[in-house]
Structures are given as structure tokens and as C-alpha cells.
PLY file of the C-alpha trace (Angstrom):
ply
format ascii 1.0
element vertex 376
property float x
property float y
property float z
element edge 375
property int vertex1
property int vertex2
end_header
59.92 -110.60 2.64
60.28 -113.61 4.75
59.28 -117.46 3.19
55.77 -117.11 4.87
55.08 -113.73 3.38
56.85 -114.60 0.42
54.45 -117.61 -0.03
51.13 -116.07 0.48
52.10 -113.27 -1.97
52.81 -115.98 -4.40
49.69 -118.02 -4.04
47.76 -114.36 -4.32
49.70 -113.50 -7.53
49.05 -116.67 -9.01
45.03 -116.46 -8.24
45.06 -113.03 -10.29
46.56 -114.83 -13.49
49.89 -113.36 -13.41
53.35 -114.94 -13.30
55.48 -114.34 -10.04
59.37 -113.94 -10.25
60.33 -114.69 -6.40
64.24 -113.11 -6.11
66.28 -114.42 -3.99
70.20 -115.40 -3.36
70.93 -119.21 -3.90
70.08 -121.84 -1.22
67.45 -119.05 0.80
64.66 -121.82 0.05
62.80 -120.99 -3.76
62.51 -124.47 -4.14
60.94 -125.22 -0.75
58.55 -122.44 -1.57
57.64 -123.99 -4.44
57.25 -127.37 -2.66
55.25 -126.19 0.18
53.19 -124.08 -2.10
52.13 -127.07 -4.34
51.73 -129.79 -0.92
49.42 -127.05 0.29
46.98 -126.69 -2.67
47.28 -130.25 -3.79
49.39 -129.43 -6.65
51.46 -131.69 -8.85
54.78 -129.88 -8.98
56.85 -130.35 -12.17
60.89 -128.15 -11.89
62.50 -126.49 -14.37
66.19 -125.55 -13.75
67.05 -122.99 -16.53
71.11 -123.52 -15.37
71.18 -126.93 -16.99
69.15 -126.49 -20.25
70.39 -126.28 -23.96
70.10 -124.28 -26.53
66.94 -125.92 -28.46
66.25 -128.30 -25.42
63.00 -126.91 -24.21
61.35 -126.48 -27.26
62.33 -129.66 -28.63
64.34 -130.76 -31.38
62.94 -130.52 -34.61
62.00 -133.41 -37.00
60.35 -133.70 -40.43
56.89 -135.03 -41.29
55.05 -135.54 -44.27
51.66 -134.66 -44.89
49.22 -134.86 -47.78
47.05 -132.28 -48.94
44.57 -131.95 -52.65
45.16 -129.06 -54.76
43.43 -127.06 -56.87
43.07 -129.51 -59.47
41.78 -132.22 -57.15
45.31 -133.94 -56.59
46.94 -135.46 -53.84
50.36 -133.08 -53.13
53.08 -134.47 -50.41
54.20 -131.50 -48.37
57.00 -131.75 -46.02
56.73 -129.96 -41.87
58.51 -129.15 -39.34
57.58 -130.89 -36.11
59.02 -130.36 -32.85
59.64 -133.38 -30.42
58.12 -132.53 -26.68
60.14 -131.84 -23.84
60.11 -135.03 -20.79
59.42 -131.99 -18.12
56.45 -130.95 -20.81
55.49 -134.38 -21.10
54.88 -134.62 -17.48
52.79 -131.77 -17.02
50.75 -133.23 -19.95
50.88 -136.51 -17.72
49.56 -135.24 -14.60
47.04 -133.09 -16.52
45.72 -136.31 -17.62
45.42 -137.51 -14.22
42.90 -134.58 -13.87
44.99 -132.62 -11.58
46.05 -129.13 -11.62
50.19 -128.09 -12.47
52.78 -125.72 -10.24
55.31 -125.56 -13.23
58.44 -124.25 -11.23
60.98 -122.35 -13.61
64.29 -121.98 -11.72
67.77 -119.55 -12.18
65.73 -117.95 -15.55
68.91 -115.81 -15.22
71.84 -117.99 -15.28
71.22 -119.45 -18.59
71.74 -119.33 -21.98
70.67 -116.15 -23.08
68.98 -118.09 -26.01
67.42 -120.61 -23.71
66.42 -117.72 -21.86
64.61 -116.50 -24.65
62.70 -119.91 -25.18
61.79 -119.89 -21.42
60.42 -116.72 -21.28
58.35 -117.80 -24.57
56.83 -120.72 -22.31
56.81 -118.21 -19.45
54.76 -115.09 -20.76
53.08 -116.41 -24.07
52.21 -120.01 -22.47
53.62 -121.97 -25.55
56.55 -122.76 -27.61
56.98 -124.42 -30.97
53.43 -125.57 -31.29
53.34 -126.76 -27.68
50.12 -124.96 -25.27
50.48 -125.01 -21.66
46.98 -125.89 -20.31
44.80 -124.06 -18.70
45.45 -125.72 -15.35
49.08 -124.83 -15.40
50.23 -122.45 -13.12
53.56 -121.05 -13.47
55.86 -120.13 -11.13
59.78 -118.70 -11.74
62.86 -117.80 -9.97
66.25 -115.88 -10.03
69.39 -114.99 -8.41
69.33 -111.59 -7.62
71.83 -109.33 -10.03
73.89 -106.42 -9.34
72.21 -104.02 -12.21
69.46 -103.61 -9.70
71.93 -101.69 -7.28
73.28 -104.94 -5.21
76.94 -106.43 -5.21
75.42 -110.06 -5.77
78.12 -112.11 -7.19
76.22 -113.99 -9.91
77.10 -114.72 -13.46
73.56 -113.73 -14.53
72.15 -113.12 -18.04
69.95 -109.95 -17.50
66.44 -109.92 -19.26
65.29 -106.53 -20.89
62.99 -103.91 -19.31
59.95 -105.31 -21.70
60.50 -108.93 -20.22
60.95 -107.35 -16.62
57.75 -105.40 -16.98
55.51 -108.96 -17.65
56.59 -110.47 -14.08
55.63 -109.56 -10.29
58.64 -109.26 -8.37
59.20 -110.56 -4.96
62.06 -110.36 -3.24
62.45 -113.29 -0.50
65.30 -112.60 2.14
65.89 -115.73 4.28
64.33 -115.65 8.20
66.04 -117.70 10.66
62.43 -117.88 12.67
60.75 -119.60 9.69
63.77 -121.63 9.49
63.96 -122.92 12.65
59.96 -123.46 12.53
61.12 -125.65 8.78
63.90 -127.30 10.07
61.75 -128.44 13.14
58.58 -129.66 10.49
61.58 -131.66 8.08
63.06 -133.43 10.82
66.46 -131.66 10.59
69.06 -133.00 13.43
68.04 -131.31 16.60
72.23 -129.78 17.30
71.98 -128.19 14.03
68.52 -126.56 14.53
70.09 -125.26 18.38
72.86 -124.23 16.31
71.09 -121.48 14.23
68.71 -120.78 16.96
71.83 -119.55 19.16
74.08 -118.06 16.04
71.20 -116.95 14.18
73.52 -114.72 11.92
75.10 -117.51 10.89
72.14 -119.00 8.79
72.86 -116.73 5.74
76.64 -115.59 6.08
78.26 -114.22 3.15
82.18 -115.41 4.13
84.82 -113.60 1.72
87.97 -115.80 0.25
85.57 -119.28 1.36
82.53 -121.10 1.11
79.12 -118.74 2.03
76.39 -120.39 4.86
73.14 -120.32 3.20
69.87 -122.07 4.48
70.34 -124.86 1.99
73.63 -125.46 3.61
72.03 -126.65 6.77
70.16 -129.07 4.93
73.06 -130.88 4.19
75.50 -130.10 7.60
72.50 -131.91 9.14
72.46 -135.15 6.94
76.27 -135.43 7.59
75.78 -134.80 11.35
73.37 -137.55 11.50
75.65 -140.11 9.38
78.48 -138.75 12.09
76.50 -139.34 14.87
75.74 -142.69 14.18
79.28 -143.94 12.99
81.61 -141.50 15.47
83.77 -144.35 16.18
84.97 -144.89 11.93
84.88 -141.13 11.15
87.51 -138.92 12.41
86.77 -135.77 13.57
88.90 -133.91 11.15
87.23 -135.75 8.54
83.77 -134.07 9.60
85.08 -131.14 10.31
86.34 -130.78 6.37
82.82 -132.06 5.40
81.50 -129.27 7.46
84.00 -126.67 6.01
82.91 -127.44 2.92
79.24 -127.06 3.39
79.36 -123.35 5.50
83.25 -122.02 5.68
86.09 -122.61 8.16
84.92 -120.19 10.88
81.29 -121.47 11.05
82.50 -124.79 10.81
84.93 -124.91 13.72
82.15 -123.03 15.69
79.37 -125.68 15.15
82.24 -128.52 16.51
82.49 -126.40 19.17
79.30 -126.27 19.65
78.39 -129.95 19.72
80.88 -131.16 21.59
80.14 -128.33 24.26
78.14 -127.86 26.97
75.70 -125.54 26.33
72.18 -125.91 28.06
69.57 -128.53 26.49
66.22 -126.41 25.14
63.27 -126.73 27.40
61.94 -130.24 26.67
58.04 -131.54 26.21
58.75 -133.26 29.46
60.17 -130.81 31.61
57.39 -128.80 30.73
54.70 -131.24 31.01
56.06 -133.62 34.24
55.04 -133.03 37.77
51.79 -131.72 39.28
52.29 -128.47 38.52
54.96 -126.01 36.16
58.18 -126.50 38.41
60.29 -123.49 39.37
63.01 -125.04 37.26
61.39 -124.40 33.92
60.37 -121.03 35.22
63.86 -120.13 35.91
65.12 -121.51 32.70
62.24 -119.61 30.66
63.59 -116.24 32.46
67.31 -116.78 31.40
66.63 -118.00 27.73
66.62 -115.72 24.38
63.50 -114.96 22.54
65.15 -117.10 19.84
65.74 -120.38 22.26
62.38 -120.00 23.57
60.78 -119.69 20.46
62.61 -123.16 18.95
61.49 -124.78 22.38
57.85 -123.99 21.98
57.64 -124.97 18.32
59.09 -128.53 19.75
56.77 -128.62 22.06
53.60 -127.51 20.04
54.90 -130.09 17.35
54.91 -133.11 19.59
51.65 -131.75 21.60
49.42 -131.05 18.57
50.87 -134.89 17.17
49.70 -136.51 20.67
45.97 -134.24 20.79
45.23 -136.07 17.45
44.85 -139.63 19.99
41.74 -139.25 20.98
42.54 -141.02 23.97
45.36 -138.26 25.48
43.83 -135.86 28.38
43.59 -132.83 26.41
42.26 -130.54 28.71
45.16 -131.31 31.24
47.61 -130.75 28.71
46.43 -127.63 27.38
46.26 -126.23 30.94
49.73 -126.76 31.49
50.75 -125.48 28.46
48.77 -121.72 29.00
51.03 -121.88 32.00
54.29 -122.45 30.90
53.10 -120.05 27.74
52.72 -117.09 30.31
55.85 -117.29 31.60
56.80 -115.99 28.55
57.40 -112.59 27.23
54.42 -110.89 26.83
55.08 -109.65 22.73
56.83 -113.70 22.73
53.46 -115.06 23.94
51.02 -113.18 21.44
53.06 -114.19 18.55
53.30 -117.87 19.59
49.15 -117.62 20.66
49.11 -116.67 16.13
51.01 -119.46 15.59
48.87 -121.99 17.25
46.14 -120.49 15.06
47.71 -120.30 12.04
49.31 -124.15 12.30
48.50 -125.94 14.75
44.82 -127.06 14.26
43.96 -129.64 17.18
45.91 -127.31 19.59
44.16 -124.16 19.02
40.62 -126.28 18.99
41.36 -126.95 22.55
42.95 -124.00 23.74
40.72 -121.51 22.22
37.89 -123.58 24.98
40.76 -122.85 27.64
39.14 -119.17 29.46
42.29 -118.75 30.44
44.33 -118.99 27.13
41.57 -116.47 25.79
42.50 -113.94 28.40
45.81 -114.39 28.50
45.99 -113.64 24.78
43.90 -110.44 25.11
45.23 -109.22 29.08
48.62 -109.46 26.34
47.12 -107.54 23.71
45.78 -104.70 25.58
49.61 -104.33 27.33
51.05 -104.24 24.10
48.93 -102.13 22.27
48.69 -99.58 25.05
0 1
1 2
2 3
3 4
4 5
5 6
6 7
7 8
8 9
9 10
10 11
11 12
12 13
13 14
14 15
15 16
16 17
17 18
18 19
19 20
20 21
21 22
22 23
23 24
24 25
25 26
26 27
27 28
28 29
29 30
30 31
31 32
32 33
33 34
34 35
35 36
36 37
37 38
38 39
39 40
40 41
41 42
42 43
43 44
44 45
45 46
46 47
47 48
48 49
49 50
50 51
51 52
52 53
53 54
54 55
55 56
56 57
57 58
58 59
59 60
60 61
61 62
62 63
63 64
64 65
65 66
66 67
67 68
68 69
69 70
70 71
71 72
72 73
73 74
74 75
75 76
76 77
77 78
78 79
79 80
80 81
81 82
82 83
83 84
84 85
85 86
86 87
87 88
88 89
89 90
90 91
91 92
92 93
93 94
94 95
95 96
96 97
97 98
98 99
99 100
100 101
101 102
102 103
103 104
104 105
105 106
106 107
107 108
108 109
109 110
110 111
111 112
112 113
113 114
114 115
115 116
116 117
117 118
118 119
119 120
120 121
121 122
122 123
123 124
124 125
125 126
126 127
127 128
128 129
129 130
130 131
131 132
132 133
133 134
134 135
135 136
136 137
137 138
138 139
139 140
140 141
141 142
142 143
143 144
144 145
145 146
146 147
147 148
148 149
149 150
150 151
151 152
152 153
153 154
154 155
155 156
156 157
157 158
158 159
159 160
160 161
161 162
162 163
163 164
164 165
165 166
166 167
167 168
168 169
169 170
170 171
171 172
172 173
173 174
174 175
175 176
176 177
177 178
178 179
179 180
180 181
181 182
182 183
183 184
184 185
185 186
186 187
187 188
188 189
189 190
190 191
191 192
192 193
193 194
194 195
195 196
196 197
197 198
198 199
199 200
200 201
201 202
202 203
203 204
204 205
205 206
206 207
207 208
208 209
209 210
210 211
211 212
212 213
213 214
214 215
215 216
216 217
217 218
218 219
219 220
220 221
221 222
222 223
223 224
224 225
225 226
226 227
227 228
228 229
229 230
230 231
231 232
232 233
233 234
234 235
235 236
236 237
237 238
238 239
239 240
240 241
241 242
242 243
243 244
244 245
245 246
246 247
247 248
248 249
249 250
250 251
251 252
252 253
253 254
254 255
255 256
256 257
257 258
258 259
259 260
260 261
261 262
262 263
263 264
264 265
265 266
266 267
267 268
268 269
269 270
270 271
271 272
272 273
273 274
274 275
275 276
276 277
277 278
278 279
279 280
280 281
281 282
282 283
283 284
284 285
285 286
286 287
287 288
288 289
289 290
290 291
291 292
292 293
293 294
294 295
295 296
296 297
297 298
298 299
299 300
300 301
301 302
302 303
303 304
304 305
305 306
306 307
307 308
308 309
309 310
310 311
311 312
312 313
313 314
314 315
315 316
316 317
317 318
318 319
319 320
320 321
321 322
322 323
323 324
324 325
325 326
326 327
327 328
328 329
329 330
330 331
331 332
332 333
333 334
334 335
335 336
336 337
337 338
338 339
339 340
340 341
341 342
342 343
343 344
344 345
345 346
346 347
347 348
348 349
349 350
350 351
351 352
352 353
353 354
354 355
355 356
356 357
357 358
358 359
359 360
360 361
361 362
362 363
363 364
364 365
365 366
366 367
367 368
368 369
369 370
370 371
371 372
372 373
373 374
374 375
């Protein structure tokens, strides 16, 4: 499954009561998931990471009390108790719960730990407590793992496999990364705008398993884009070589030479907000361009433009209706199964455009004059 379909399977596991285990290699965006998941149902999201826990650090270390009881003859008897101190991720669930709002508790790489921590997750997983400690009500829990190779895969993981019993009490989802939804999260986090063009023209590049050197994951990305950006801005003190080993480092020699290539080429800008939107009507130009452009360059150029259109339709003050018409033209230029799947998107995300366009007769019969051709 992609991250969208990932996501909604989560949120639908997690309204049923049960515990989802999303599967997934490292750096294909669990954590985002999580993130996004928790933003969108007002969530306070408290993370886990199995990897760097203790034995005997989640359930707390263990003190002595005393406590005084009467016995049968009426006395007072000091017994002695084991208490267990309370973990600072623990304490901040019990913090926000406080605060009266509901918990996404995140439990991350429950398979590349201690097989004794393991153990004490799982306890906090499946039974909801652990040395005296109950999860509330409003906790919703959420865990992840690297994929392993007993399930059939060559995955190179040092993983800690659980038992068919502890398998059995989980609903698996397996989340495979999607450079589409990338480039539509890249776009939404504000990722540099060469590094999203990038992926959108090598998009097998996103998740690229390189033998003997560093593997490109989505995570990756994240941080080629932050150096980029630091690059960018202070090209005249940083060498080139020195960014180029940065780079290496982040997604492999190959990929690495590729994307210097790539930036300090000319390849063809995407079709801007202005080009599309300048002029009294669609020029020929943008026409043209639309014609020679991949599905995948077209798609990244719409999502800018739907990002910055949807941002400007919020002032109440921007000619709407003018800008809406334009855009139904320069959407049916498009490729027909292209088109439809954008015309969803709107839907789907982008509120204040599809309020407009769906009053736009001809955005309502372009989408179903496309739906008829494609269905036959």
C-alpha cells in the first residue's frame, strides 16, 4: 500500500479497537504517518523508538516502599513493596491526558530491540499496561517494524522476530513508498523545489537499494534538501566537492553525482502558477509544454499550482471565478486518465478550490465527458 492507503487503513484499524503494525523498510515515512495521522484527528502524538530502549527502561526501575497494614490481632504491621518508577514517554501521555486530550502513542522498530525490551513493549502493546502502569482509555496505539526476511524477503535487518502468538494480536500493513504521494509531501513540507524536480524526473531513484554503498530512501530526501538549501545560500564558502560528499553520504555515489548533474543542468523549469495563469487567455506555449511533459512532471506542476491557488482563493478579495476558469483550461489539456485523477485530488484536498470549481459547468463536464471515455 501507498502512505495514503496506508493511512486510512490505519485510522480504520484503530476505530475497531485493534492495534496496527504498519511494515515498512527504514526511512519510507512510518513516522510521517504517524504525524499526519495525529495533525489530522487532533491528536497529541507521544514516540516510542524500541531501537534505543533498555532492558527495564520502559517499565521503570523498581524502588521499595513501605506500607502499613493491621493484622489479625488489631496491630499495626510494616510491610515492604515493590514500586515501579514511571517512564518520561508514560508520563507524557499521562500529561496530555490531563489536558483532556486524546493520545496517538507511536511504538517504533518493535523489532530491532532487545528481545527482553521487546517483551515489555509488547506487554504495553497488547495487554495496555506494565508493572502497575494502565494506559487510558483515550490512548490509541500505534506500532512499527522493519520488514524481516523470515517472511520470504531478503531485507537486510538485524531484527528480533516476535512469535506466531504475538504476530497473531496485530493487523499487518505493509506500506511500500510512492513517489506520487511523495512529491504531493515534499510539495506540502516545503522541501527545496530542485530536489522535488529531482524525484519527479528519476522517480526510481526515491527508494534505491544501492549494493557495496549508502541506499536512497524517502527520508534521505529530507535531508539532501536541507543541505541543498544551506548550499544554495552559501555556494561561494562551500566547495562543490564538499556537497557532493554530503550528498554521497545521504543517497550513494551514483545518485549523488546525478542530482549535481542535475542542478547545475539545464533541464526545463516545471510549468509555473504564472505561465499558467498570465495573459488573456492559456497561451500556446503552455499548451505545447503540457504535450511534451511526463505524467510525473505534470502531475508535480499541478500540485504547485493547486497549492499556491487554493492558498490565494482563501483572500476573499482574489477573482475566483477567473481563476478557476483558467485553470479547467489548462486542466484539459491534460491527459484524459491525468485529468480525472487530479479532478479527485481537488476533492479530496483542496477545499476552497473544489468549492469553486465544482460551480464551474465546465469543470463538471469535463470531469464526467472524462469519465465516460475512460470507462468505455
Amino acid at each position: 500500500m501507498n502512505f495514503i492507503e496506508t493511512l486510512k487503513s490505519v485510522d480504520l484499524v484503530l476505530a475497531t479497537g485493534e492495534v496496527p503494525l504498519v511494515v515498512g523498510e527504514s526511512g519510507i515515512g512510518k513516522t510521517a504517518l504517524a504525524k499526519k495521522l495525529a495533525k489530522e484527528n487532533e491528536w497529541s502524538l507521544i514516540v516510542i523508538d524500541g531501537n534505543l530502549l533498555k532492558e527495564g527502561e520502559i517499565g521503570g526501575l523498581p524502588t521499595v516502599e513501605s506500607y502499613i497494614i493491621s493484622n489479625s490481632n488489631g496491630q499495626e504491621v510494616v510491610k515492604k513493596t515493590t514500586v515501579y518508577a514511571v517512564h518520561n514517554k508514560l508520563r507524557e501521555i499521562d500529561e496530555e491526558i490531563s489536558k483532556g486530550r486524546n493520545v496517538l502513542l507511536f511504538i517504533d522498530e518493535i523489532n530491532r530491540c532487545e528481545h527482553t525490551v521487546q517483551q515489555e513493549l509488547m506487554n504495553l502493546i497488547l495487554n495496555r499496561e506494565i508493572n502497575g502502569y494502565k494506559l487510558h482509555d483515550d490512548v490509541k496505539i500505534l506500532a512499527a517494524m522493519n520488514p524481516s526476511s523470515k517472511y520470504g524477503s531478503d531485507f537486510d535487518y538485524q531484527v528480533v522476530d516476535m512469535d506466531a502468538a504475538q504476530e497473531n494480536r496485530f493487523v499487518w500493513l505493509n506500506m511500500e513508498s510512492d513517489y506520487n504521494q511523495w512529491l504531493k509531501w515534499a510539495i506540502g513540507e516545503g522541501l527545496e523545489q530542485k530536489v522535488i524536480e529531482f524525484i519527479s524526473t528519476f522517480p526510481e531513484y526515491l527508494h534505491k537499494i544501492n549494493e557495496g554503498d549508502v541506499s536512497a530512501t524517502p527520508r534521505s530526501y529530507e535531508r539532501v534538501s536541507k543541505s541543498y538549501k544551506v548550499y544554495k545560500d552559501q555556494k561561494d564558502s562551500i566547495p562543490k566537492a564538499v556537497f557532493l560528499n554530503v550528498i554521497k553520504g545521504n543517497v550513494g555515489k551514483v545518485i549523488a553525482e546525478e542530482f549535481i548533474n542535475f542542478i547545475e543542468s539545464d533541464y526545463s523549469p516545471l510549468i509555473s502558477y504564472e505561465e499558467v495563469f498570465c495573459g488573456e487567455t492559456l497561451s500556446e506555449s503552455v499548451i505545447e509544454k503540457v504535450k511534451n511533459e511526463s505524467h510525473t512532471r505534470l502531475y508535480l506542476s499541478v500540485m504547485n499550482i493547486l497549492r499556491d491557488l487554493e492558498s490565494n482563493i482563501k483572500n476573499e478579495d482574489y477573482e475566483a471565478s477567473y481563476y478557476i476558469n483558467r485553470f479547467v483550461q489548462f486542466l484539459k489539456v491534460y491527459p484524459i486518465d491525468l485529468m480525472v485523477g487530479i479532478m479527485k485530488e481537488i476533492k479530496n484536498s483542496y477545499k476552497k478550490v473544489y468549492e469553486k470549481a465544482i460551480e464551474n459547468e465546465e469543470f463538471v463536464e469535463a470531469y464526467f465527458e472524462s469519465y465516460k471515455l475512460i470507462r468505455g
